[in-house]
C-alpha positions in Angstrom: 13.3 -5.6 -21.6 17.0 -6.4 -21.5 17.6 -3.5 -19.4 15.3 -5.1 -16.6 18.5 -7.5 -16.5 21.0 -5.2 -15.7 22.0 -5.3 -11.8 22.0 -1.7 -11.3 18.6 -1.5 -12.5 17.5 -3.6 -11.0 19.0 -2.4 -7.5 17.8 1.2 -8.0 14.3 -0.2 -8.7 14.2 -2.1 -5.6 15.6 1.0 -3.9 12.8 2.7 -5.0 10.3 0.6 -4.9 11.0 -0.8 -1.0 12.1 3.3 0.3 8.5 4.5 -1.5 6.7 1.9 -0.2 8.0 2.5 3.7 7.0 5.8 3.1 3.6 5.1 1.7 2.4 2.8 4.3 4.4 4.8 6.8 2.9 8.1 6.4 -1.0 6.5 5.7 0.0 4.8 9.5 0.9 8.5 11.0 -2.1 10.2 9.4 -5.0 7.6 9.9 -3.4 6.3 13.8 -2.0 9.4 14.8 -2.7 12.9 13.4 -6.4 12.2 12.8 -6.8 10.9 16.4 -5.1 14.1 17.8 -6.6 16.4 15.6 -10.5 15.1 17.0 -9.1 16.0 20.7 -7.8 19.4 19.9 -10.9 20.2 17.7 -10.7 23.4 15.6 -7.3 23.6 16.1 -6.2 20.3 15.3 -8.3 20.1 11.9 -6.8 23.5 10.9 -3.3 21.7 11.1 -4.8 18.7 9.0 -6.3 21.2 6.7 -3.1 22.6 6.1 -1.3 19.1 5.8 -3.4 17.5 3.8 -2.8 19.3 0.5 1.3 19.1 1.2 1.1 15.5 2.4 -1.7 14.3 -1.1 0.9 16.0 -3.5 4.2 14.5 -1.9 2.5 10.9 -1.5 1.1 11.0 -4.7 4.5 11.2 -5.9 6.3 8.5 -3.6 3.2 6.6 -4.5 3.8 7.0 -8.4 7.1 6.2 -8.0 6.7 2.9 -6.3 4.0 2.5 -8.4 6.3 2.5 -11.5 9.2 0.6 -10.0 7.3 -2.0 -8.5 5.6 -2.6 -12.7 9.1 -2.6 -14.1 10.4 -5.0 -11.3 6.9 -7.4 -11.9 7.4 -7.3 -15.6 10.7 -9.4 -15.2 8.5 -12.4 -14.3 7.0 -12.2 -17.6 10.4 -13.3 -19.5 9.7 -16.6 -17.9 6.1 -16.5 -18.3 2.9 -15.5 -16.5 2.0 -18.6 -15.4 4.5 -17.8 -12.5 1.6 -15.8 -10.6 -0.1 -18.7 -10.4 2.2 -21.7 -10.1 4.3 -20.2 -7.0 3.5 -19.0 -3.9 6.1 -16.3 -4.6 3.8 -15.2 -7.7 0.9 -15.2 -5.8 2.0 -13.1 -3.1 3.4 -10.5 -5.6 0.1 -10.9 -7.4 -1.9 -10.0 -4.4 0.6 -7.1 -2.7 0.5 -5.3 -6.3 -3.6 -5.8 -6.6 -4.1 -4.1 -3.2 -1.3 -1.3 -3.6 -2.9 -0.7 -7.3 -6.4 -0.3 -5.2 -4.8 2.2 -2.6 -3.2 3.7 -5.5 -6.7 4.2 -7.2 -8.0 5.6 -4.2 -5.5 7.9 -3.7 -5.9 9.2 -7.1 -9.2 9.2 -7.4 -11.0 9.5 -4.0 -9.1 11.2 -1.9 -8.2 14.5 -3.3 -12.2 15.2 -4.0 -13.2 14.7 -0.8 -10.8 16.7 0.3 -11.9 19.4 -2.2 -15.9 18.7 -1.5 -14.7 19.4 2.2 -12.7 22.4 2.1 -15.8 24.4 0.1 -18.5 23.2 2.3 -15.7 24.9 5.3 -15.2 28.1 3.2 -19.2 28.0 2.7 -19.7 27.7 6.6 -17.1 30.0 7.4 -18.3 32.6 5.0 -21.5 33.0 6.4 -22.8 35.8 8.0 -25.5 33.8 10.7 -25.1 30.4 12.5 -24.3 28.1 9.8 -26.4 26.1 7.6 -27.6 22.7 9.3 -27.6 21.1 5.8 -23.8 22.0 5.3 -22.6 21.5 8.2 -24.9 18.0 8.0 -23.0 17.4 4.7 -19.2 18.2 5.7 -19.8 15.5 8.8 -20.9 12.9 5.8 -18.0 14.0 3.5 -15.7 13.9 6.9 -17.2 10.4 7.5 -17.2 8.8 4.1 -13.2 10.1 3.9 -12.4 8.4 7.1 -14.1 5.3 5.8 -12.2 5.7 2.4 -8.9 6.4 4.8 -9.2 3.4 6.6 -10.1 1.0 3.5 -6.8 2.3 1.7 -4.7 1.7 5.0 -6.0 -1.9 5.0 -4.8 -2.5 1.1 -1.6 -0.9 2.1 -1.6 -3.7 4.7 -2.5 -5.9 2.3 0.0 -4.1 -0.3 2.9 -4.6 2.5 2.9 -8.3 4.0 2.4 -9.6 0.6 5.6 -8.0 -0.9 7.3 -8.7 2.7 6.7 -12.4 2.4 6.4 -13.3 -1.0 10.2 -14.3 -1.5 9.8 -16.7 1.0 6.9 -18.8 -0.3 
């Protein structure tokens, strides 16, 4: 744990961790406020551009999430050389505490919720579009609950990101 003392370590992981989390909370803004939005107006042909962001925008933010992720652990874990009971005792702590609960949450989501819809999704389509008659009611029935239940899950994860943000924005000044 020395190394966590070293300046330049210290820097880099800040780097890291405040550039990742920009473009975290950045990009979940973009999609959920303004893609997804325009998309619905131009119908077929706004959810065929989504379709072919989504698996290009998943991988990349699943990265810059891991990343900040992993920087933002490494930067908490310095608080332990002084003891834990600096979540609790400061406001500082606590604000930490809570920004790295809720970015662990939209991290968990994003991990774990996210890329199956997507996948549930995208066979019910190729189903649908496959067929040789008017599609099936139950699919298409189906697809609309995946679609709705993703939107749900998208707008959950942009309110821990929220969450995720203000806490690490104020938390040094508590």
């Amino acid at each position: 744990m020395l190394i966590l003392n070293n300046l330049y370590v210290i820097l880099i992981l800040r780097v890291l961790h405040v550039a990742g989390g920009i473009v975290w909370v950045g990009s979940a803004a973009l999609y959920l406020l303004m893609l997804v939005p325009v998309a619905r107006i131009t119908q077929s042909a706004g959810q065929k551009f989504l379709q072919t962001l989504a698996p290009r925008l998943g991988a990349t933010l699943g990265i810059v999430a891991t990343v900040t992720v992993l920087s933002g652990a490494l930067l908490y874990a310095r608080f332990f050389a002084g003891g834990i009971s600096f979540i609790w005792t400061t406001g500082a702590g606590a604000a930490f505490t809570v920004g790295a609960v809720a970015a662990l949450g939209s991290y968990a989501m994003g991990m774990g919720v996210f890329g199956k819809l997507h996948a549930q999704i995208g066979k019910l389509e190729a189903e649908i579009g496959s067929a040789q008659s008017a599609p099936n009611p139950a699919k298409v029935a189906e697809k609309n609950r995946l679609q709705s239940s993703l939107m749900k899950a998208y707008q959950f994860d942009f309110v821990l990101l929220t969450v995720a943000m203000l806490g690490m924005a104020v938390a040094r000044y508590l």
